[in-house]
C-alpha positions in Angstrom: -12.3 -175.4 125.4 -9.9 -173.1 123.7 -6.5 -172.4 125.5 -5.1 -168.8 123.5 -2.1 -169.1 125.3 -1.3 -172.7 123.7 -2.4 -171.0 120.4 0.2 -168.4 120.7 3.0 -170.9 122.1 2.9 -173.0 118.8 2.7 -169.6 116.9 6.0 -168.2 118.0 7.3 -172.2 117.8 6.0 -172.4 114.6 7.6 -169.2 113.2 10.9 -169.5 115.4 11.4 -173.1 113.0 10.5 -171.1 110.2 13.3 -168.9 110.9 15.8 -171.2 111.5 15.2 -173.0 108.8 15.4 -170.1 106.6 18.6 -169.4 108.4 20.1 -173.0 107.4 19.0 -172.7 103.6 20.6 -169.4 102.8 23.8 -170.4 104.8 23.4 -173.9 103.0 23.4 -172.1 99.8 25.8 -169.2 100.4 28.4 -172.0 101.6 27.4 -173.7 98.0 28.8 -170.7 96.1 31.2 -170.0 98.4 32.8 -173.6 98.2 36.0 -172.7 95.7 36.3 -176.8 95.6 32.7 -177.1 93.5 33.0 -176.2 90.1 30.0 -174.6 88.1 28.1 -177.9 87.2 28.4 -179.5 90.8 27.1 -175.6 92.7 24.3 -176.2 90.1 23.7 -179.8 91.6 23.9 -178.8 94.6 21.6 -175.9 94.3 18.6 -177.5 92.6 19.4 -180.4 95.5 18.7 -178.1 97.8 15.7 -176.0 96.1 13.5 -178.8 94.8 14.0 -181.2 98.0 14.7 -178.5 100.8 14.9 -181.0 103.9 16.7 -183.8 101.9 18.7 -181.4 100.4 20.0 -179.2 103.0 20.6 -182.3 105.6 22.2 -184.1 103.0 24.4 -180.9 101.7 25.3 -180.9 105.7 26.4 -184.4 106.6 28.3 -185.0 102.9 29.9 -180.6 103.4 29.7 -180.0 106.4 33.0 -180.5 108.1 34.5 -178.4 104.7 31.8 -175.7 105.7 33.1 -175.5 108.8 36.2 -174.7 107.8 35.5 -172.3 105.3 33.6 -170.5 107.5 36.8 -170.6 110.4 39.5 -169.5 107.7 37.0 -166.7 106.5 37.0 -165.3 110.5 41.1 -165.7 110.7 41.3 -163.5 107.2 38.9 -160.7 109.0 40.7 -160.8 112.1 44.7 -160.4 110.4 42.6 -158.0 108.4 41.2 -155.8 111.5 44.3 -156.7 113.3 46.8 -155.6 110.2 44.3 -152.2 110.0 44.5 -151.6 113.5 48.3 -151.9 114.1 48.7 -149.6 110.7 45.9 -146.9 111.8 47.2 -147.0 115.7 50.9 -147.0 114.9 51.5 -149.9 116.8 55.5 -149.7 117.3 56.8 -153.3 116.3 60.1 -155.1 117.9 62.5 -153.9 115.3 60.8 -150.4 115.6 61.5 -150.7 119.4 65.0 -151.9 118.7 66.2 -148.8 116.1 64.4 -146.3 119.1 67.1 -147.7 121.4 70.1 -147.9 119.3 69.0 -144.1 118.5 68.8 -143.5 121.9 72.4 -145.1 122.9 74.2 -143.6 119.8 72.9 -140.3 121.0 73.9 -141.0 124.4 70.6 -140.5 125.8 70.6 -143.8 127.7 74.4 -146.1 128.4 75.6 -149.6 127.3 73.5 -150.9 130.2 70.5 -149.6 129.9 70.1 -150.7 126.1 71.0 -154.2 127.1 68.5 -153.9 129.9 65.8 -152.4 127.3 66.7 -154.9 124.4 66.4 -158.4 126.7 62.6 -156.7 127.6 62.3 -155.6 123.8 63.2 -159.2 122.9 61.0 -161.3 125.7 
C-alpha cells in the first residue's frame, strides 16, 4: 500500500533538516571569520574542516568554539543595542541628568521656580 501522507511527512522532515543544517554551516563558518582570536592559517583549518568533513567538522567546530561563539555572538547584540540606543537618545533628544540639572538652575536663577522647589526637583532629578 502507499500512504502519500507519510511520503509528504518525511518530505518536509527531510527538507526542514536540510535547512537547519544549512543554517548551522553558514553560522559555523560566518563565526570562523568572525573569530578575531583565529589568525589566517587556523580560519583556513577550520574552514576546509568544515567543507571536506561537514558533520565532523561543524560538531567538532561547536563543542571545541562553541562557548567563544556564544559570546561573540552576545557582545555583537550589546554593540547594536548601545548603538540603537546611542541613535535613539541622539535622534529623540533624550534630555540627560545633567541636561535636567542646568534646566533647573536656569529656571531658579531666573526666578521662575524658588530654593525649594529646585531642591525638590534636583533629589527626583538625582533618584
Amino acid at each position: 500500500m502507499d500512504y502519500p501522507i507519510l511520503g509528504a511527512l518525511l518530505t518536509v522532515t527531510v527538507f526542514t533538516f536540510a535547512v537547519l543544517w544549512i543554517f548551522l554551516m553558514v553560522r559555523v563558518i560566518v563565526d570562523i571569520f568572525r573569530s578575531s582570536d583565529l589568525r589566517g592559517w587556523g580560519k583556513a583549518a577550520w574552514c576546509l574542516f568544515v567543507l571536506v568533513l561537514p558533520f565532523i567538522g561543524a560538531l567538532t567546530y561547536l563543542v571545541a568554539r562553541g562557548e567563544a561563539m556564544s559570546e561573540r555572538t552576545m557582545d555583537e547584540a550589546r554593540r547594536h543595542e548601545e548603538a540603537f540606543q546611542d541613535y535613539v537618545r541622539t535622534t529623540a533628544g533624550t534630555p540627560t541628568k545633567a541636561d535636567e540639572l542646568a534646566k533647573l538652575a536656569q529656571l531658579r536663577e531666573h526666578g521662575d521656580i524658588s530654593e525649594g522647589e529646585y531642591q525638590k526637583a534636583k533629589e527626583k532629578v538625582l533618584t
